[in-house]
C-alpha positions in Angstrom: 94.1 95.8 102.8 94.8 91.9 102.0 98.5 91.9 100.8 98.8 88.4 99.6 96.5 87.7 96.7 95.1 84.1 97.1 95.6 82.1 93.8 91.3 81.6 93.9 91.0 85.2 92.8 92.7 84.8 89.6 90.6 82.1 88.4 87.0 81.7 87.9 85.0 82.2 91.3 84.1 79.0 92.8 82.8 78.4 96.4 85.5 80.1 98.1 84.3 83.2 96.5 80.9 83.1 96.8 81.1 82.2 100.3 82.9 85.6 100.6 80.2 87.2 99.0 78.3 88.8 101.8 81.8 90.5 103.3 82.8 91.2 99.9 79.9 93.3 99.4 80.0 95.4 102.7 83.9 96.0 102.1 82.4 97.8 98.5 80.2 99.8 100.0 83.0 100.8 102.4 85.6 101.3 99.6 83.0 103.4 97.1 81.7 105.4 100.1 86.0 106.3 100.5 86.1 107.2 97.3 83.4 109.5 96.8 84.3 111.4 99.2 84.9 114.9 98.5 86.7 116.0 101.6 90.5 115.8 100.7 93.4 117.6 101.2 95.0 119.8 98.9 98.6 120.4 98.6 100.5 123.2 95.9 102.3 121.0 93.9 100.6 118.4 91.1 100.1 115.0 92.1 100.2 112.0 89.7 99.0 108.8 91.3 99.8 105.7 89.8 97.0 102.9 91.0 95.4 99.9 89.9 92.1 98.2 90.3 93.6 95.4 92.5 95.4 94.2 95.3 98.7 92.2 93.5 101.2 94.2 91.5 100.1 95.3 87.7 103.4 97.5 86.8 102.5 100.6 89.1 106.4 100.4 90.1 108.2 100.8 87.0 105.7 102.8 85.5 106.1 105.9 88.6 109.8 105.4 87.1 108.9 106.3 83.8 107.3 109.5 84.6 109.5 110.5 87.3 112.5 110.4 84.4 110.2 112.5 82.2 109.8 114.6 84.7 113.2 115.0 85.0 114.1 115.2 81.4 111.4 118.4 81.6 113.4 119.9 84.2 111.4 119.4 86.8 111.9 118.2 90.6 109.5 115.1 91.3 109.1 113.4 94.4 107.6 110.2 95.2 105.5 109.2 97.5 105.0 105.1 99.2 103.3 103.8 102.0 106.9 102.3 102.3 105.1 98.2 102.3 106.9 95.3 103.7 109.5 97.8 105.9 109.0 98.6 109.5 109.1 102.2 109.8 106.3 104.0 111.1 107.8 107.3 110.6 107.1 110.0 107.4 111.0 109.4 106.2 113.4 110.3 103.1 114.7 107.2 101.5 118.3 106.5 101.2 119.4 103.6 99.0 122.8 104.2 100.8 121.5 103.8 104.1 118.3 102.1 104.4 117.4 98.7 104.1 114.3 96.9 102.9 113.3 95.3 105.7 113.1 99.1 107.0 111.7 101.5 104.4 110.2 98.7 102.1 112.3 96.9 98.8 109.6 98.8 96.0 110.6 102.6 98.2 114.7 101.4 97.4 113.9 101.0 94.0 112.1 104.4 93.5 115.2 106.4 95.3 117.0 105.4 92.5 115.0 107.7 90.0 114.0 110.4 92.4 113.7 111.6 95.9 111.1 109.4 97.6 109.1 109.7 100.9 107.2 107.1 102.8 104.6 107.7 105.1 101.7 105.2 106.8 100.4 108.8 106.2 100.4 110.0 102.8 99.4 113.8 103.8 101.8 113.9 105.7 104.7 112.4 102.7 103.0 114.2 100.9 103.6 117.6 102.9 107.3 116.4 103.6 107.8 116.6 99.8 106.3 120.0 99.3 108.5 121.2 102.0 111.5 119.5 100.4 110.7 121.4 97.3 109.2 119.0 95.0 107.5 120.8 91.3 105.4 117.1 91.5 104.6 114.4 93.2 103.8 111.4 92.0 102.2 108.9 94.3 102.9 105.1 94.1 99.5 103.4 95.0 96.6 105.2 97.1 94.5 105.8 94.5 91.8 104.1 96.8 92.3 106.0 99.8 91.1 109.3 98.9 93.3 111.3 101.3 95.3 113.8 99.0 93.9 115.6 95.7 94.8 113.8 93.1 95.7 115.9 89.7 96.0 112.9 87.1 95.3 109.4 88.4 96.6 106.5 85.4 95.6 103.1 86.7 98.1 100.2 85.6 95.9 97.0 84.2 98.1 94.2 83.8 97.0 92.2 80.0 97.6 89.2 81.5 95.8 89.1 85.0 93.1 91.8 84.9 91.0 92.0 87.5 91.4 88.0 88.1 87.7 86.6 89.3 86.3 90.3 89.4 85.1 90.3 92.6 86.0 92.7 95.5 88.2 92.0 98.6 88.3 89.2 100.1 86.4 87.7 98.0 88.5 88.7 94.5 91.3 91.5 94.3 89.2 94.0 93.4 90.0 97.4 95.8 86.4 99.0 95.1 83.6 99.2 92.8 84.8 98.6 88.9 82.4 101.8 88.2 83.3 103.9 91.2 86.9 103.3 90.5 86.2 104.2 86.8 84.6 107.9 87.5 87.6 108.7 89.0 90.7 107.4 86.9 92.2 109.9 84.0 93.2 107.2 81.8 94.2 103.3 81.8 97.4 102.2 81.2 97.1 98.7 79.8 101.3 96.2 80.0 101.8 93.6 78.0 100.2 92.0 74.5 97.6 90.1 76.3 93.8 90.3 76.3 92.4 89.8 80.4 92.3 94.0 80.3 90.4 94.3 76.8 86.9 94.8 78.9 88.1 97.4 80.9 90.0 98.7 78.0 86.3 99.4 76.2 84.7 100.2 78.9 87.3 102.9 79.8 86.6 104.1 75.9 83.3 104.0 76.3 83.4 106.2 78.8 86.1 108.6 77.0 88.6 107.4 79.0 92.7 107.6 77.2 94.0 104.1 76.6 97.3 104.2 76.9 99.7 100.9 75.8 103.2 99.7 77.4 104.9 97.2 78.0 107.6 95.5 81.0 111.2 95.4 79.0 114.3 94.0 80.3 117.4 96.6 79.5 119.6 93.8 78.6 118.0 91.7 75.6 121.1 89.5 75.6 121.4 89.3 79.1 120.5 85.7 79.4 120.1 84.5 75.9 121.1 80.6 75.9 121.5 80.1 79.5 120.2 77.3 81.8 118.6 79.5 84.6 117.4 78.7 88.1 114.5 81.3 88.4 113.4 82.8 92.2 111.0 85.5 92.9 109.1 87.3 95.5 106.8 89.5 93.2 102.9 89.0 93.5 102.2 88.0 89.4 106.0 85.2 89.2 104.7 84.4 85.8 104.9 88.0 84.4 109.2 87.3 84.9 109.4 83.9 83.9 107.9 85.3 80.7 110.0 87.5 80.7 113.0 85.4 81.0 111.5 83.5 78.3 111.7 86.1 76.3 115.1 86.3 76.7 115.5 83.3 75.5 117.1 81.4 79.1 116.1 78.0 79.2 114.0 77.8 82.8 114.9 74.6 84.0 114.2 75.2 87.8 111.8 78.3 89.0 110.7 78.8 92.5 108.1 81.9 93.7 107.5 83.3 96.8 104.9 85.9 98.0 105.3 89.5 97.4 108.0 91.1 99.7 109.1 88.1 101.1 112.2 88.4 103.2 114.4 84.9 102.2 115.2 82.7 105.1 118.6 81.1 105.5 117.0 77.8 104.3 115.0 79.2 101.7 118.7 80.8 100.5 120.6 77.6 101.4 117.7 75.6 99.3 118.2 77.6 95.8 121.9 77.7 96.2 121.9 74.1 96.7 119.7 73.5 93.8 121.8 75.9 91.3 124.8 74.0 92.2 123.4 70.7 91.7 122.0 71.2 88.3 124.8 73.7 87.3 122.4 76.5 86.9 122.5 80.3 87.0 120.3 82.1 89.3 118.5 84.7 88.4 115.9 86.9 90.0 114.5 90.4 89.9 115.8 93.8 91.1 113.0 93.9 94.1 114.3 90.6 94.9 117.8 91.8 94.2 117.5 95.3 96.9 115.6 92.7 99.3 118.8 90.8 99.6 121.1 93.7 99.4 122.8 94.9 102.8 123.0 91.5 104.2 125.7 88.9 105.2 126.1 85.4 105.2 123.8 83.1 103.0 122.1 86.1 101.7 125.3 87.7 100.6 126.7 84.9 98.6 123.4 84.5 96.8 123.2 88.3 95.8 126.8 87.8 94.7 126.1 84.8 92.5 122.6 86.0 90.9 122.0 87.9 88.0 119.6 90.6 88.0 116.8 91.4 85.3 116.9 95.4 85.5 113.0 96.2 83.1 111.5 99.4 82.3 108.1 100.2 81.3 108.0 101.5 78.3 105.2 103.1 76.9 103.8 102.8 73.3 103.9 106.1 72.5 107.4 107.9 73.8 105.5 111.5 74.4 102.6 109.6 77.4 104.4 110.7 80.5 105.5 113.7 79.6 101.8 114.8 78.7 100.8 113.2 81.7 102.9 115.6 83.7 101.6 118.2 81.5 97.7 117.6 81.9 98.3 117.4 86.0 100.3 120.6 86.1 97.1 121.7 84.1 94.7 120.4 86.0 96.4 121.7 89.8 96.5 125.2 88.4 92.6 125.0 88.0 91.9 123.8 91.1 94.2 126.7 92.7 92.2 129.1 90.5 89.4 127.9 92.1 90.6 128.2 95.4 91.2 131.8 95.0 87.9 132.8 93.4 
């Protein structure tokens, strides 16, 4: 899987697409073929996986969050499960924010093992297995709704209002994992962020289809946390613009930004560059809490930026308070079928 997003595939396709065409269309084929699969493995807990259509973040994150806390609030025991992207183990292991670093487990992992026990695995049967056996009433799976290895019992797929599905077409050509209408038979229900309009098409098509629409939105914890000040913004997220909207939301004046690709580990000149520029114009830094676990652990440069940044902690939260707890409800449903079935 691509895992930067060229900025061609969120705009209109042009050359660089259509020349990508041919490859585009085999990789489709590929992907569908994956998907329809029916050979999967089963394990004796629910599993919630929380996807998206493309490759580039849409919210799956913070949205994994919310329903592990309503799991939680139900008394339940969830788990989650990452392919632990960005660190360097190779290893099913248990995530400890206390131990690990991101450069070894994976900065969106550290931020999960906040909420609830999380696993990550190249191999998601076998996290997945690891979690059963650590005794785990639900799983909920960050990404992998592509992959087809593990049963899913509920699968919401995050559409970002602003992005969508950028230039609609399918890796490498555009973002797009897999077929639009392979990828729709087997979703449970969308799960549209923000006020904009880029998902409204899949947001009808999903209806059409009887689909649940669900509605969120990204929000920061702090509404004052920033309100009035002169902020230097830096982050390594795959859609920057969703937090500088947010920012601006906040009402900080953005007089200096910089991005950087998702998961990016900061150099010492990178870090040396935005301290220099902060202290030039007198502004405060500011970044995001990916950005913020990416950094944490370290010495030097690194350490004296973490110290002087502020943070933007967000939650998703979802139009209606009651979604993820019926979410958890309709999976826990839906795996007690299937082992109905298995025993008949």
């Amino acid at each position: 899987m691509v895992s930067e997003a060229p900025p061609f595939w969120w705009t209109r396709k042009d050359w660089r697409a259509w020349s990508l065409w041919p490859i585009a269309t085999v990789y489709g084929r590929v992907a569908g073929t994956l998907m329809n699969r029916r050979r999967r493995h089963a394990v004796p807990v629910p599993v919630i996986c929380v996807g998206n259509f493309t490759v580039g973040g849409a919210g799956k994150t913070p949205t994994a969050v919310a329903i592990a806390r309503a799991a939680v609030e139900k008394g339940l025991k969830p788990g989650i499960l990452s392919r632990g992207y960005g660190g360097t183990l190779d290893v099913t292991t248990i995530v400890d924010p206390g131990h690990h670093r991101s450069t070894a487990v994976g900065d969106e992992p550290l931020l999960l093992a906040r909420e609830a026990l999380t696993v990550i695995s190249r191999r998601r049967i076998a996290g997945a297995e690891k979690l059963v056996e650590e005794g785990v009433d639900l799983i909920i799976m960050d990404d992998g709704f592509q992959s087809a290895r593990l049963v899913v019992d509920y699968a919401l797929i995050v559409v970002d209002s602003f992005r969508g599905i950028g230039n609609g077409a399918i890796v490498p050509a555009g973002p797009v994992r897999a077929p639009i209408a392979v990828q729709m038979r087997h979703l449970d229900a969308i799960l549209k962020v923000g006020k904009g309009d880029a998902a409204d098409q899949f947001v009808r098509q999903a209806s059409r289809g009887g689909k649940p629409v669900l509605r969120s939105d990204v929000l920061p914890r702090d509404p004052d946390l920033l309100r009035g000040r002169r902020v230097l913004a830096f982050a390594g997220i795959a859609d920057p613009n969703k937090f500088y909207r947010t920012l601006a939301d906040l009402g900080a004046e953005i007089v200096d930004r910089q991005g950087f690709p998702d998961h990016h580990q900061l150099e010492d000149d990178e870090i040396a560059d935005l301290l220099q520029r902060s202290e030039a114009e007198d502004l405060q830094l500011v970044t995001t809490a990916k950005d913020h676990v990416r950094l944490s652990g370290q010495h030097g440069k690194a350490e004296e930026l973490l110290e002087k940044s502020m943070v933007v902690e967000v939650d998703m939260v979802f139009d209606d308070p009651e979604a993820p707890s019926r979410i958890i409800d309709l999976a826990i449903a839906a795996c007690r079928q299937r082992q109905l079935k298995k025993t008949d």
